[in-house]
N, C-alpha and C positions, 0 to 999 in steps of 0.2 A: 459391512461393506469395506471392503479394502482397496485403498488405493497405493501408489508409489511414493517411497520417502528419499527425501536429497542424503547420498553420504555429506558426514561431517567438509566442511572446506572451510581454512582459516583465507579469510582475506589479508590482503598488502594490509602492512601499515600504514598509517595515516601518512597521506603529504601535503604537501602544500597546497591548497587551492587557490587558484590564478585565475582559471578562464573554464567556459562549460566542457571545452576538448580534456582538460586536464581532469577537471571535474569526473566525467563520462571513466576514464582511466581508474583515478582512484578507488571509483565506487565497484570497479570489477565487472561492466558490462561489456568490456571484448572478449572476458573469458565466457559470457554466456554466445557469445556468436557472431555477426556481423552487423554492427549498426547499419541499418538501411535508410534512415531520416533522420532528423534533427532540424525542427523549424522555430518560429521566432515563438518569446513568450507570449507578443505580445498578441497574438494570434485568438488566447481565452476571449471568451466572451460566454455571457448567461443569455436565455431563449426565458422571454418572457412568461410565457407558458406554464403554468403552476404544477402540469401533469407531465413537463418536459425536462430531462436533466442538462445543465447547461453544455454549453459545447464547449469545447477544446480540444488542442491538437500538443500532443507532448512527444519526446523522443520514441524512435520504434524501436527493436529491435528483431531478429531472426528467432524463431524458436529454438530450443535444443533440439535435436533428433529423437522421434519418437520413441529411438527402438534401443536408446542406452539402458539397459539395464543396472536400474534400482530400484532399494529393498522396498517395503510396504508400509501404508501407514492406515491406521485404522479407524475408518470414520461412524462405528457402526454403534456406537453409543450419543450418535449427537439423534435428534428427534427423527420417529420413524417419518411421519408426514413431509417434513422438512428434506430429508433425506430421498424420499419417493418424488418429490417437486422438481428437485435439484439432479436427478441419476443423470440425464444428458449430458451435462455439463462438467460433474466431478470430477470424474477419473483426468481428463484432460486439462482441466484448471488444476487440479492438484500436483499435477505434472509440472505444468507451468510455473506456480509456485515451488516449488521445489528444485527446479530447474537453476534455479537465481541463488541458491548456495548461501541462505543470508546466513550468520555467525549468529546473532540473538535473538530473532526472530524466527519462529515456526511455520511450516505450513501449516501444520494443525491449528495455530491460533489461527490463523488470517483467514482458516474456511469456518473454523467455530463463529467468529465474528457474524459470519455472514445467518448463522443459523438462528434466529431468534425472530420473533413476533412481538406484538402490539394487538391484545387479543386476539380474532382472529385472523389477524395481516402478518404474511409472512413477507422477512425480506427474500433475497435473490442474491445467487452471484451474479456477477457483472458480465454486460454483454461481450462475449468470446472478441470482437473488434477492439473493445477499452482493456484487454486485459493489460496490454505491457503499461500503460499509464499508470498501475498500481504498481508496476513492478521497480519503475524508476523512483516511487515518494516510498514505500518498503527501503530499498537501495539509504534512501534519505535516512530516513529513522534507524536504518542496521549501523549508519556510518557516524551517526550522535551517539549512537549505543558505544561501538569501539573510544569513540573520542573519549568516554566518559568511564567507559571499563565497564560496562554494564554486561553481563551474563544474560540476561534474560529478558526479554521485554513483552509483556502482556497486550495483544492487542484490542482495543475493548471496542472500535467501531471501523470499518472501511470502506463498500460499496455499501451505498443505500439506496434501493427504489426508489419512486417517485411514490408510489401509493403506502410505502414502508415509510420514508421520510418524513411524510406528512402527520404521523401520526407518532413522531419522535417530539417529544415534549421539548423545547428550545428548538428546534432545527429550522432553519430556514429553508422556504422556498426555495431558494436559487440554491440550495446547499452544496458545497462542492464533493462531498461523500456523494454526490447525485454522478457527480460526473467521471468517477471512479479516480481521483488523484487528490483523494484528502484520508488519514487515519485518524484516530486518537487512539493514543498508548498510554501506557503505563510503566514506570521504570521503579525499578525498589528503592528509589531516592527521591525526596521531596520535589516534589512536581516544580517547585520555583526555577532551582536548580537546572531542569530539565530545558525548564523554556527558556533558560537564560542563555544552555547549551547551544541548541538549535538555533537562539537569534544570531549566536557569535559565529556559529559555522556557515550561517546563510550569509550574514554579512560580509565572511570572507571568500563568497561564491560559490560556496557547495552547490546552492539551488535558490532557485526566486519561486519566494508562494509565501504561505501564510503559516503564525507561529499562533496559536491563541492559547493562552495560562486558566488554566482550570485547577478548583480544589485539589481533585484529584486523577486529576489527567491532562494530556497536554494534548492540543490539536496541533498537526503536520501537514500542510498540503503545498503542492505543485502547479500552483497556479499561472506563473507566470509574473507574480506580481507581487514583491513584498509588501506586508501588513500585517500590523501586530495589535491582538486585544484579549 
């Protein structure tokens, strides 16, 4: 199965972050198209509901146009099952993805992410509505990447069901990979480092959400609300 790959695009260099207007600038989302929203953080909240992902309302933005032409990218070695679940949705979140031009991160990682089970529980990509939610906390993790000079960054989790979630060993209920604006990455530098990264760029207003230090990976999310563990 083949889908659409983003040409290379180098982003601005890093500036100053001040305020979410500036923020919004740096991170390179006017060159994806017309921001249409932008509402409060404090807007998150969790839905009690164990089989419900929480709610939240994060920045929108415009799609790219469907009909720009670029190259392909080749999804046809990730599981055939996986891959026959998923066909509706692919070709156009992969777009999507790709669309966003990030510098470290791949589309190929961020839909690999999505491909994996918990014996026979498969995840899912995320509902076509939540997509740009991931595209602004991606946006996050692409702009720690530059800060730090990182090349590469593996992404090891992002959208997670509700019926996929539950059967994630540590995940929480209310998990915000439920609500599609949480990842965990991996950077080819001591995961310490990483998180210390992200706390310092959110502190100086990059984004408000959550930084959590793991052995060997670091959780990013877009919550609306800092919080560090």
């Amino acid at each position: 199965m083949i889908f659409p790959e983003a040409p290379n695009h180098h982003l601005p260099s890093a500036a100053p972050l001040l305020d979410r207007r500036s923020v919004i600038g740096g991170l390179g989302l006017a060159g994806l198209g017309l921001l249409v929203s932008s509402t409060s953080a404090n807007a998150f909240s969790l839905q009690k509901d164990a089989n419900t992902a929480p709610k939240v309302i994060v920045p929108t933005q415009a799609q790219q146009s469907p009909h720009v032409d670029i190259p392909s990218l080749d999804l046809s070695d990730l599981p055939e099952e996986w891959l026959e679940s998923q066909r509706a949705l692919l070709p156009s979140y992969s777009r999507y993805l790709m669309s966003l031009r990030l510098k470290s991160i791949s589309a190929r990682q961020v839909v690999e992410a999505h491909a994996k089970s918990k014996g026979s529980v498969w995840n899912t990509l995320p509902p076509r509505r939540w997509w740009t939610r991931m595209g602004y906390t991606l946006r996050v993790a692409d702009r720690i990447a530059l800060e730090m000079n990182v090349k590469e960054v593996e992404v090891v989790s992002a959208y997670r069901c509700p019926i996929y979630n539950a059967h994630c060993e540590g995940a929480r209920v209310g998990s915000w990979h439920q609500a599609n604006v949480a990842v965990d990455v991996k950077f080819p530098v001591r995961p310490g480092k990483v998180t210390a990264a992200a706390r310092n760029l959110r502190d100086r207003g990059l984004f408000k959400g959550g930084v959590g230090g793991y052995w060997n990976f670091t959780h990013i999310d877009t919550r609306g609300e800092n919080i560090n563990w």
